[in-house]
N, C-alpha and C positions, 0 to 999 in steps of 0.2 A: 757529094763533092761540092765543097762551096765555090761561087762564081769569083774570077777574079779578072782584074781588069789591070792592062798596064799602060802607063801614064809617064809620057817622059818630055825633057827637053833638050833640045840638040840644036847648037848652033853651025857646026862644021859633017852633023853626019853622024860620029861616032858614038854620041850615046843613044841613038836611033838603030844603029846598026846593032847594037850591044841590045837594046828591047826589044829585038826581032827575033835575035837568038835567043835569048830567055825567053820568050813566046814559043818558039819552038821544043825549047826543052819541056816548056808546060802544057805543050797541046792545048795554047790560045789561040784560038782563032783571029785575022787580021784585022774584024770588026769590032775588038774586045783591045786595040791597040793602039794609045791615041796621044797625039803632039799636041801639049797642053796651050801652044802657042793658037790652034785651031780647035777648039777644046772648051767646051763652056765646063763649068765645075758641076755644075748640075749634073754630069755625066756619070760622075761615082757613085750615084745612087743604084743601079741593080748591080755592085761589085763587093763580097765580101771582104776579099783582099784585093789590096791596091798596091800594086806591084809600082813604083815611085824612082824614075832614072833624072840624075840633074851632072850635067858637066860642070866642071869649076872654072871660074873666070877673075880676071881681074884680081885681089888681093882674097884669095877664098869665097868670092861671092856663086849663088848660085845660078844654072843660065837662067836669060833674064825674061824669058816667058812663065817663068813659075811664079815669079813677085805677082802677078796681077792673081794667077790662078791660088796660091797658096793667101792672099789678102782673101779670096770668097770663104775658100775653106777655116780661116782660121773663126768664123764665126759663127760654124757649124758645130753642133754634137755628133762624133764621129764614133760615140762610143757603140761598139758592135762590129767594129770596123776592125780590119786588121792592115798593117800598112808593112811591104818590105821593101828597104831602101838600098837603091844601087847607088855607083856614080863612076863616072871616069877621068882622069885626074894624071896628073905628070910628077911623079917623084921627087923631080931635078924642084920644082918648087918644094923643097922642102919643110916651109913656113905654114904650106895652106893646101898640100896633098889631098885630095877630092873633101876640102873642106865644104865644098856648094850640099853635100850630103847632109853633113855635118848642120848646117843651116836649115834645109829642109826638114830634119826631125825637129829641131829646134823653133821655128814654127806650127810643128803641127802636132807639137806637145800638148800643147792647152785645149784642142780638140776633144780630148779622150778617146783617142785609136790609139789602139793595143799592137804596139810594135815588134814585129816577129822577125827571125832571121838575121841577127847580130853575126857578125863573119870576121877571120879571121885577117891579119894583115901582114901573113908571114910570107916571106918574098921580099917586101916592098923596104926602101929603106929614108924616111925622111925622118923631119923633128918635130911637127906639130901638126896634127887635124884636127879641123871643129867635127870632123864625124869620128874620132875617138874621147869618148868622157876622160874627162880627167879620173887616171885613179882604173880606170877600167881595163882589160885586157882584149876584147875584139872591141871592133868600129860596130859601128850603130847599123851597119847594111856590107854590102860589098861591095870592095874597092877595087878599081881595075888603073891598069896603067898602060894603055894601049901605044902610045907612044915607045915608052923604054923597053917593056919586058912583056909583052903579046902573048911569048911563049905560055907564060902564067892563065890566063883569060881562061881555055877550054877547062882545065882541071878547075879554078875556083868557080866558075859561071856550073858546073856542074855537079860541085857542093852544097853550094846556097841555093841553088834550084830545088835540089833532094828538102831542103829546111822548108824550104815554100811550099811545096807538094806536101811536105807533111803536115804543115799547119792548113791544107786546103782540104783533107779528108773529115 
């Protein structure tokens, strides 16, 4: 079983609360769970996958303790890494719907980690994410909208969890 590590940003709670539950669905232990705000980068080194939660702010930006953490990473070789992207996000912004995701890949592209766990975005209804490619049919990780439709969260957090698990064996 390869070791996995999760790594998130939360400014209000919710995407903290959202990588405790994915922690549990994964039988990660609380030590293996860390607020990248308190969080040196150096930490990903004994984590095969990197389980990666960022809330959206502002005009699609990601929360803002990842800018420092994902500037260390982007000048690492990540290659051997495997990286699966959450995030939590409000619908009603229809322009930038958990775009902060969408950002996060998009810096840590040039790394060389092997991005596992592309998820679906059926449910949800806006007009643009930077965590869907253009042209592509799922989002780059998994979108949640805790806010609007909660209901949704247990069935897809228990989907993309099963993806993760699979790429941890």
């Amino acid at each position: 079983m390869k070791k996995i590590g999760i790594f998130y940003g939360s400014a209000t709670g919710t995407t903290e609360k959202v990588a405790r539950r994915i922690a549990a669905l994964l039988s990660v232990p609380d030590e293996d769970i860390h607020d990248v705000g308190a969080t040196a980068p150096s930490a990903i080194a004994p984590y095969d996958i990197l389980v990666m939660g960022s809330s959206t702010w502002g005009s699609g930006e990601m929360e803002t303790d990842w800018y420092d953490f994902t500037d260390a990473l982007e000048v690492l070789d990540l290659k051997g890494k495997k990286a699966a992207l959450f995030g939590c996000g409000d619908q009603t912004m229809e322009d930038t719907f958990c775009s902060g995701v969408g950002e996060l890949y998009d810096r840590l592209r040039p790394t060389g980690i092997e991005f596992i766990a592309p998820y679906d975005t059926i449910g949800y209804s806006f007009e643009h994410s930077k965590a869907v490619p253009e042209n592509a049919v799922d989002a780059v990780g998994l979108l949640l909208d805790e806010v609007n439709l909660p209901e949704l969260t247990e069935t897809r957090l228990r989907g993309w969890t099963a993806l993760v698990a699979d790429a941890a064996r």
